[in-house]
Structure formats: C-alpha cells, structure tokens
TISELO-151842 format. One line per field, with one value per atom (N, C-alpha, C): x, y, z; residue in three letters. Coordinates in steps of 0.05 Angstrom, whole numbers, always signed. Atoms other than C-alpha are relative to their C-alpha. Example, Ala and Ser with C-alpha at 12.3 -4.5 7.8 and 13.67 -1.06 7.14 Angstrom:
REM TISELO-151842
X: [+18 | +246 | +18 | -16 | +273 | -15]
Y: [-24 | -90 | +24 | -24 | -21 | +22]
Z: [+0 | +156 | +0 | -1 | +143 | +14]
type: [ALA | ALA | ALA | SER | SER | SER]
REM end
This chain:
REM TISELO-151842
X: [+26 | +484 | -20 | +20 | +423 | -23 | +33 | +370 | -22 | +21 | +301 | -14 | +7 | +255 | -26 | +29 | +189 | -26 | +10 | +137 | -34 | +19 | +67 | -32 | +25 | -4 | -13 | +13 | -36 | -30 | +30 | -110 | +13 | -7 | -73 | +1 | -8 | -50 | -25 | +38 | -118 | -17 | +17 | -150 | +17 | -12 | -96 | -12 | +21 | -131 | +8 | -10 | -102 | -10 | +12 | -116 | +18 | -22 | -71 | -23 | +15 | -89 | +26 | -23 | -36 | -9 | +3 | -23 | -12 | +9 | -40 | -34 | +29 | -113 | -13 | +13 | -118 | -11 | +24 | -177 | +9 | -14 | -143 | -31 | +16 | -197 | +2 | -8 | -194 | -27 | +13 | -213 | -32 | +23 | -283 | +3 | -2 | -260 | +29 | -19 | -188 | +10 | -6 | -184 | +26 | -22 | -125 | -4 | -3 | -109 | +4 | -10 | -111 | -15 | +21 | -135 | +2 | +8 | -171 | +2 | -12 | -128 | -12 | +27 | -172 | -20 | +27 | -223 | -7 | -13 | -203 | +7 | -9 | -173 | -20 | +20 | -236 | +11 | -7 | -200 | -17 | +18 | -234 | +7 | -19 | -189 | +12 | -16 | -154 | -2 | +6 | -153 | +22 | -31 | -97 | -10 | -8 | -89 | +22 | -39 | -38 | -12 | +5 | -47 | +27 | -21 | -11 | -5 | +8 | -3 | +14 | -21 | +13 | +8 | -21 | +55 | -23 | +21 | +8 | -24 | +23 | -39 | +5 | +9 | -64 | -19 | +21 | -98 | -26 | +15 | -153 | +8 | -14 | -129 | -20 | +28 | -175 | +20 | -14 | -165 | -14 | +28 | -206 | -4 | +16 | -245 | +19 | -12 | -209 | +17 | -27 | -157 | +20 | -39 | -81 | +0 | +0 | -53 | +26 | -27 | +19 | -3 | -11 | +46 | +23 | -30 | +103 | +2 | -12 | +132 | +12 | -18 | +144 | +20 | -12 | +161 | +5 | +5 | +179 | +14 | -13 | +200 | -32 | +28 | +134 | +2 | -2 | +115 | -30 | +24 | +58 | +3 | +9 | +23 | -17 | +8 | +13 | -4 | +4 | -32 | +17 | -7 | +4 | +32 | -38 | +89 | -8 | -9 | +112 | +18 | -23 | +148 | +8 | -10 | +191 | +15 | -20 | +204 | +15 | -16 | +244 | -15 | +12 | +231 | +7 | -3 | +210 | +5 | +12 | +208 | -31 | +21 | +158 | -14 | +20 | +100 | -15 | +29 | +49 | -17 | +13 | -3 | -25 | +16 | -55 | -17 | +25 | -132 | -10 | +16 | -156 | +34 | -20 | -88 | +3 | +3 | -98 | +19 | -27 | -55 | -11 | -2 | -52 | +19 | -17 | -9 | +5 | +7 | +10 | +25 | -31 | +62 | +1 | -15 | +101 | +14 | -16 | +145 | +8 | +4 | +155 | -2 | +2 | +146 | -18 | +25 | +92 | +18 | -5 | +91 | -21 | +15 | +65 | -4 | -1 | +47 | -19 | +16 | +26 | -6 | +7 | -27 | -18 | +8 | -45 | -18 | +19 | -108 | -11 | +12 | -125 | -15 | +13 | -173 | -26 | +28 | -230 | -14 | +15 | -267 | -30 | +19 | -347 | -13 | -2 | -362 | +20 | -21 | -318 | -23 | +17 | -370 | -6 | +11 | -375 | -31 | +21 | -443 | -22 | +15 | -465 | +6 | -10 | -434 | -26 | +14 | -475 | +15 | -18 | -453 | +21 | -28 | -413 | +23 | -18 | -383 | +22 | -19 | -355 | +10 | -20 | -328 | +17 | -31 | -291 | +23 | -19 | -255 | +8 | -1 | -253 | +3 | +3 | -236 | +10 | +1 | -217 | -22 | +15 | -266 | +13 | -3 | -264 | +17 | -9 | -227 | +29 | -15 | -182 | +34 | -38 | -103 | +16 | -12 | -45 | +8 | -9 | -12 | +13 | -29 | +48 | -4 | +17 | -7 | -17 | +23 | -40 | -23 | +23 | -86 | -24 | +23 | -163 | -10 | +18 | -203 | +0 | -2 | -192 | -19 | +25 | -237 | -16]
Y: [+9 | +98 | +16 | -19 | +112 | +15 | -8 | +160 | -5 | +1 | +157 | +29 | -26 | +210 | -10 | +7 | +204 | +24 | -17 | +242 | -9 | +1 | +251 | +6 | -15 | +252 | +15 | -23 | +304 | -7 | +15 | +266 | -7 | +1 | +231 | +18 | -18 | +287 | +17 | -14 | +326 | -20 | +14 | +263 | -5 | +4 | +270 | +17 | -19 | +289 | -8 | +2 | +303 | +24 | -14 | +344 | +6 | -9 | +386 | +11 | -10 | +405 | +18 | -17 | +458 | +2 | +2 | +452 | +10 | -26 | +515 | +2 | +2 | +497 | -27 | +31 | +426 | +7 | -13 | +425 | -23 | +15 | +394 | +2 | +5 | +368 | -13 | +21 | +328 | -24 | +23 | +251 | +4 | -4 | +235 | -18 | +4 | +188 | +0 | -10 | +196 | +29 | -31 | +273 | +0 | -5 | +264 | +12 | -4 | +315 | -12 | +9 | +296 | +13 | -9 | +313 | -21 | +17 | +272 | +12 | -3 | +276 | -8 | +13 | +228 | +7 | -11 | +255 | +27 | -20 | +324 | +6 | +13 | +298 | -12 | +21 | +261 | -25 | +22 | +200 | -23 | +34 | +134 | -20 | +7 | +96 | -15 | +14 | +96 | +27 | -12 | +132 | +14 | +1 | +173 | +32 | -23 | +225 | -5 | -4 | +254 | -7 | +1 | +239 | +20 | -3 | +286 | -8 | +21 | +239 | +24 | -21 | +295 | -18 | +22 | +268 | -4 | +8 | +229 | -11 | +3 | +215 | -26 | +10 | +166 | -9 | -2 | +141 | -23 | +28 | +80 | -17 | +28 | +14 | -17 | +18 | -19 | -20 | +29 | -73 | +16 | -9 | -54 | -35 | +28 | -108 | -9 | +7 | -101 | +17 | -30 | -38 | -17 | -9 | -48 | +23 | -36 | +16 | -4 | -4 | +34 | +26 | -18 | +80 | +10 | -15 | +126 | +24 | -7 | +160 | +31 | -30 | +241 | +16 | -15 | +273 | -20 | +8 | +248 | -35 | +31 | +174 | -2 | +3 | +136 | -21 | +35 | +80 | -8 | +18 | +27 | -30 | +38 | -29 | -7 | +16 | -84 | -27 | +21 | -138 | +7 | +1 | -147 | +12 | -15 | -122 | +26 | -17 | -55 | +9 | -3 | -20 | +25 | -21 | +43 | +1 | -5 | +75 | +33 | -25 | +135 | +6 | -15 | +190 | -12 | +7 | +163 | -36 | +28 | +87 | -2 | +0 | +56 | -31 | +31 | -7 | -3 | +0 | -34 | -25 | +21 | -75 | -2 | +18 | -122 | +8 | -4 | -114 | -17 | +13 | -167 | -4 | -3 | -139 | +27 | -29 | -92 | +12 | -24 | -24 | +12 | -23 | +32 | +18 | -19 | +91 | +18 | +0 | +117 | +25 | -4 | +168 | +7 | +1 | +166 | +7 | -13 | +217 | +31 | -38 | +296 | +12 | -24 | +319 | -16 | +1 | +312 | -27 | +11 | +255 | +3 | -8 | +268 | -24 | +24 | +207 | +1 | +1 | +188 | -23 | +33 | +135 | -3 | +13 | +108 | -29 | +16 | +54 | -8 | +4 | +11 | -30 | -24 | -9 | +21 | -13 | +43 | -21 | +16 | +9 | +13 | -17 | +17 | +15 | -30 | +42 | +12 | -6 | +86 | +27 | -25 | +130 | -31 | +17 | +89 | +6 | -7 | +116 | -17 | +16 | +74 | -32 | +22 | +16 | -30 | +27 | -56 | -3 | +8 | -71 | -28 | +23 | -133 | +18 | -9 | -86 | +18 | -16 | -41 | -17 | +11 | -92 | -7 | +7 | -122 | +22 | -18 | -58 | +13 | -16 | -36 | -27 | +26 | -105 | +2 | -12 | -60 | +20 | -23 | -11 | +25 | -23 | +56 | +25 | -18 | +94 | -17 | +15 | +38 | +7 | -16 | +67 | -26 | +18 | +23 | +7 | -4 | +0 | +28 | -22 | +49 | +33 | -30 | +104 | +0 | +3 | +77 | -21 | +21 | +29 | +12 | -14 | +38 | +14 | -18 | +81 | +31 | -35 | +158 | +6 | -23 | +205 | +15]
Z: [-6 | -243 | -18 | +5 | -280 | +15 | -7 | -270 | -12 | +27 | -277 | +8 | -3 | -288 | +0 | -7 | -258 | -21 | +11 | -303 | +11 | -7 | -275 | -25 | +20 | -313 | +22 | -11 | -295 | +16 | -2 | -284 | +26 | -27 | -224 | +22 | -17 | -193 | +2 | -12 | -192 | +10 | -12 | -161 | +24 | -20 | -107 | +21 | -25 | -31 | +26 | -26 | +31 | +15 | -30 | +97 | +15 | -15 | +139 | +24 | -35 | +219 | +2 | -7 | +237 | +32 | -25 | +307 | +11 | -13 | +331 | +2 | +4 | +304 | +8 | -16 | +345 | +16 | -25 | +389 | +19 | -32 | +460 | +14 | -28 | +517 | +17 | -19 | +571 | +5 | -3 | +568 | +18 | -16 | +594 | +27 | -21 | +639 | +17 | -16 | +663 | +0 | +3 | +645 | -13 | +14 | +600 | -22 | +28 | +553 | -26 | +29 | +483 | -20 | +22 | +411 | -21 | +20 | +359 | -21 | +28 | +299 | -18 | +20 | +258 | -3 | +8 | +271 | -16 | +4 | +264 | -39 | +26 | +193 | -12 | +13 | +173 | -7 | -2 | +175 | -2 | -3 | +150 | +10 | -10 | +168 | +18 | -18 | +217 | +22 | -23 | +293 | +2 | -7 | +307 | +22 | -25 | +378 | +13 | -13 | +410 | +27 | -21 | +485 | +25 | -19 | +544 | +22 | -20 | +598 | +32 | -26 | +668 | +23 | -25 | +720 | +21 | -16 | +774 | -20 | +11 | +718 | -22 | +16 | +669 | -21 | +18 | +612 | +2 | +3 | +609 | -9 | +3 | +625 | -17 | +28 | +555 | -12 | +24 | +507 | -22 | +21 | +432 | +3 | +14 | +398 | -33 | +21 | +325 | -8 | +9 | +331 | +16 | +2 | +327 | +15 | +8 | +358 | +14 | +0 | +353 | +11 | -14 | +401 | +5 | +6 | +392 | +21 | -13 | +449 | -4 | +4 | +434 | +9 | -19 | +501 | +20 | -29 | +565 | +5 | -12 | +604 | -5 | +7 | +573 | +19 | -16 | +625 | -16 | +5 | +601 | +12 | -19 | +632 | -20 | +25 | +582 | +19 | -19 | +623 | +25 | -15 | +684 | -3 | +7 | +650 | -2 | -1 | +658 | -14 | +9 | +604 | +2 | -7 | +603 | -30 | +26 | +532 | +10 | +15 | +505 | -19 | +27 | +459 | -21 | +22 | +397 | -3 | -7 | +417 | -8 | +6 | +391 | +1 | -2 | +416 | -14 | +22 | +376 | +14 | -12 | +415 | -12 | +10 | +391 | +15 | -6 | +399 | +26 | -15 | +448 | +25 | -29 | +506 | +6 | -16 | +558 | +1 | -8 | +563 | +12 | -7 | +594 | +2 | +8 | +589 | +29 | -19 | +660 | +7 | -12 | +690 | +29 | -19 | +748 | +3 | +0 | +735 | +10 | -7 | +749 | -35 | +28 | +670 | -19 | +16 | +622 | -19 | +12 | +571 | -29 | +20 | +502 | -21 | +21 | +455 | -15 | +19 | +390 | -5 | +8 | +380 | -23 | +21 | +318 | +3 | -9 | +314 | -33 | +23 | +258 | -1 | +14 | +227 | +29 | -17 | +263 | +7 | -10 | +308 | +2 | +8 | +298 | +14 | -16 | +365 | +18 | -13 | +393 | +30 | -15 | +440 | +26 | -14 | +512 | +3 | -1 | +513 | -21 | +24 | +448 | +9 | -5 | +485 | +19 | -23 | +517 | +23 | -30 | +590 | -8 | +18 | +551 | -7 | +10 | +516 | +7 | -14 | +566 | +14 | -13 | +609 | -17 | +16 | +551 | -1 | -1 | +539 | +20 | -26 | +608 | +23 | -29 | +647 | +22 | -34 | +714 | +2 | -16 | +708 | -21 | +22 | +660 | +24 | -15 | +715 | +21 | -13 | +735 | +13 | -2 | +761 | +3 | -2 | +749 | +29 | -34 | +825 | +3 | +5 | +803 | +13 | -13 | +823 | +21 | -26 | +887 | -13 | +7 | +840 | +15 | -2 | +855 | -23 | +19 | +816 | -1 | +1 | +795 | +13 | -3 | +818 | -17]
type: [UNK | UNK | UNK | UNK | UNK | UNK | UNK | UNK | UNK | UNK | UNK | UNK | UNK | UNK | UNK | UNK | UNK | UNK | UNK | UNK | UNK | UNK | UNK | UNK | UNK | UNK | UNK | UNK | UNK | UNK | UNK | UNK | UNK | UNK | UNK | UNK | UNK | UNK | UNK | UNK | UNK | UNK | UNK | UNK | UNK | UNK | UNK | UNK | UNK | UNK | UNK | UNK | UNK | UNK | UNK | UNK | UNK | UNK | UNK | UNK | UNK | UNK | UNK | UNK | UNK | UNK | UNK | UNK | UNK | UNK | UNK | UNK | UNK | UNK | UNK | UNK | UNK | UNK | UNK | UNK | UNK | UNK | UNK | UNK | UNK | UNK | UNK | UNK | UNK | UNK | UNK | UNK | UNK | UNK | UNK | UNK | UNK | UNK | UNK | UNK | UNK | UNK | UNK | UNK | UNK | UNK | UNK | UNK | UNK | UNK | UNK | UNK | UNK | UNK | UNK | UNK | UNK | UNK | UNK | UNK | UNK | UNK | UNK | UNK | UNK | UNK | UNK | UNK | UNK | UNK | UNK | UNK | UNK | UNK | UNK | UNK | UNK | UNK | UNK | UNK | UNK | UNK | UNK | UNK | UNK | UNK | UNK | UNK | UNK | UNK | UNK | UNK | UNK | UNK | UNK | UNK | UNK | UNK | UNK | UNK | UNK | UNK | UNK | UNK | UNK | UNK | UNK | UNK | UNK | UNK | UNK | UNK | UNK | UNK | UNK | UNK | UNK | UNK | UNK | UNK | UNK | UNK | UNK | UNK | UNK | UNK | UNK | UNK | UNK | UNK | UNK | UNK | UNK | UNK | UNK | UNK | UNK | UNK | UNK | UNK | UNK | UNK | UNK | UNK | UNK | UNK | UNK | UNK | UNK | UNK | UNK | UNK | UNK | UNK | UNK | UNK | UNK | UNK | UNK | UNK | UNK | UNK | UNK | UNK | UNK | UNK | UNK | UNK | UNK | UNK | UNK | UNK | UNK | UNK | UNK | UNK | UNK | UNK | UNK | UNK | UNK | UNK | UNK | UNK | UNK | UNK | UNK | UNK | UNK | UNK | UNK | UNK | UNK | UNK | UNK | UNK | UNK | UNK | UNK | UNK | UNK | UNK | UNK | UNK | UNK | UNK | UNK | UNK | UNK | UNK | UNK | UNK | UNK | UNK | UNK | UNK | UNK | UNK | UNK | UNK | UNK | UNK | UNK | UNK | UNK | UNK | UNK | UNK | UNK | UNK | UNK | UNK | UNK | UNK | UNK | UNK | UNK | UNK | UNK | UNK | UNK | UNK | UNK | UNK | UNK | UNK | UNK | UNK | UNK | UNK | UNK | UNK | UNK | UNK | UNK | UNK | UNK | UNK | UNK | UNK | UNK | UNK | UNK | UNK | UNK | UNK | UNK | UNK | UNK | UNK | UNK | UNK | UNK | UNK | UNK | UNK | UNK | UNK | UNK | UNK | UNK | UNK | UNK | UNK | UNK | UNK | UNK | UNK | UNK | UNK | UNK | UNK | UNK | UNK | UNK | UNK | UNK | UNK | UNK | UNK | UNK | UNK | UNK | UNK | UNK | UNK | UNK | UNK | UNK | UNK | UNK | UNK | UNK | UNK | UNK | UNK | UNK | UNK | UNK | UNK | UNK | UNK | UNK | UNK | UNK | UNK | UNK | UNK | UNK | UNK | UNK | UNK | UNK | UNK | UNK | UNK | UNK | UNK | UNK | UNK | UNK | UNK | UNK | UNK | UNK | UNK | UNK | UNK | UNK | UNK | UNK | UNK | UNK | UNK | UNK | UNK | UNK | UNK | UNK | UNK | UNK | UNK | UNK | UNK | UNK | UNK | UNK | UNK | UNK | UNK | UNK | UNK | UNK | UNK | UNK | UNK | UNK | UNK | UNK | UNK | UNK | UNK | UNK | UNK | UNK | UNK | UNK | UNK | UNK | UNK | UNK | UNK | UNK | UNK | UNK | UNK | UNK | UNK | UNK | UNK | UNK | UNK | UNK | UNK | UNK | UNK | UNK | UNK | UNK | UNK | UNK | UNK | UNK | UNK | UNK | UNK | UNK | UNK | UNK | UNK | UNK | UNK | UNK]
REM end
C-alpha cells in the first residue's frame, strides 16, 4: 500500500484557532429553574456556533421539560442509567448512548435512580434567545408547554419547588 505524506503550509496552520476549558477550571451552577447542576461549555469556549453543557442530573431530580425553536441537540449519556421523556415515551440509555432530538419535540432529562447522571448536550445551530428573561409570554410557553418547573409523572409530576 501506498503512503501519502501530508505536508502542511505554514500560512494555514497560523490561521488555525481553537480553545481548551480544563475541567478543573469549569464554572458549575445550578439551573435557574430546576436547580440542576451544569456548565456552559459554549459559552465558556466562546462558541458561535453551537451550545454545548454538561448537565448532572441528582437522583430525585430533573431538568426542564422544553422544546427549542431551531436547536437540534444531541445527547450523549456519560455517567449513570439516563432516563428521558420525549413527549409522552420514556427512554432508558447507557453510558455513552446517544439521542438526538429535533427542535419543535419536548424532552426532558429526569432521574429516578439512586446515583448521579452526567450528560453531554450538544445544540445546534444557537438559538437567538437563550435568556428566559429576554423571552415574550408566546415564547415561553412554546418552550415550556408544562410550565418551566414542570416534573415528569416518574417524579410525582406537578411542579418543582
């Protein structure tokens, strides 16, 4: 078999630009409205882009049952038994499983288990607002069609605290 030999110009490679986060230097907080740890990688990254946080989902807890308006967002499964409610189905991944749901269908990310669940969600493209605070009352019910605090049944359903 032949080889080839890749040879670089140099001009490319000095217009090459990337961004590293080292873990240890991720800024973790808790959601504004279900209190779920996570950190905004994209953002974090200056990301144009595209959205990407880690979410830790703690046992009894969940994330916001939303839809977007024009984000994709693939979700990959790190730690833990992942459960999600997609519309009304119930799924149950493994580490490293991975869903990718469409902009205009509700999820949420939920556990019902005894050990933490750690996931990675990816969102594309950026959606323009992402602050509920910048949002029209249209525009929060769309993304919020139980309510921004909504719990799947799996957790007593109703509304967090």
């Amino acid at each position: 078999m032949a080889r080839t030999t890749c040879r670089f110009i140099p001009d490319i490679i000095a217009g090459v630009s990337y961004r590293v986060l080292k873990a240890a230097d991720a800024f973790w907080r808790r959601s504004n409205q279900m209190q779920t740890p996570n950190t905004d990688l994209g953002g974090q990254l200056e990301a144009s882009a595209l959205g990407a946080r880690m979410w830790r989902v703690e046992p009894g807890k969940a994330s916001t049952y939303h839809q977007h308006f024009t984000q994709e967002e693939l979700y990959v499964l790190l730690e833990g038994e992942g459960r999600v409610r997609i519309g009304d189905e119930v799924l149950t991944l493994q580490p490293l499983d991975t869903l990718l749901v469409e902009p205009d269908t509700a999820r949420q990310l939920f556990n019902d288990t005894d050990a933490d669940q750690l996931w990675l969600v990816l969102g594309a493209p950026r959606e323009e607002i992402t602050s509920t605070l910048e949002m029209t009352e249209e525009q929060l019910c769309h993304m919020y069609p139980e309510g921004p605090k909504a719990l799947p049944p799996e957790l007593g359903g109703g509304q967090a605290e």
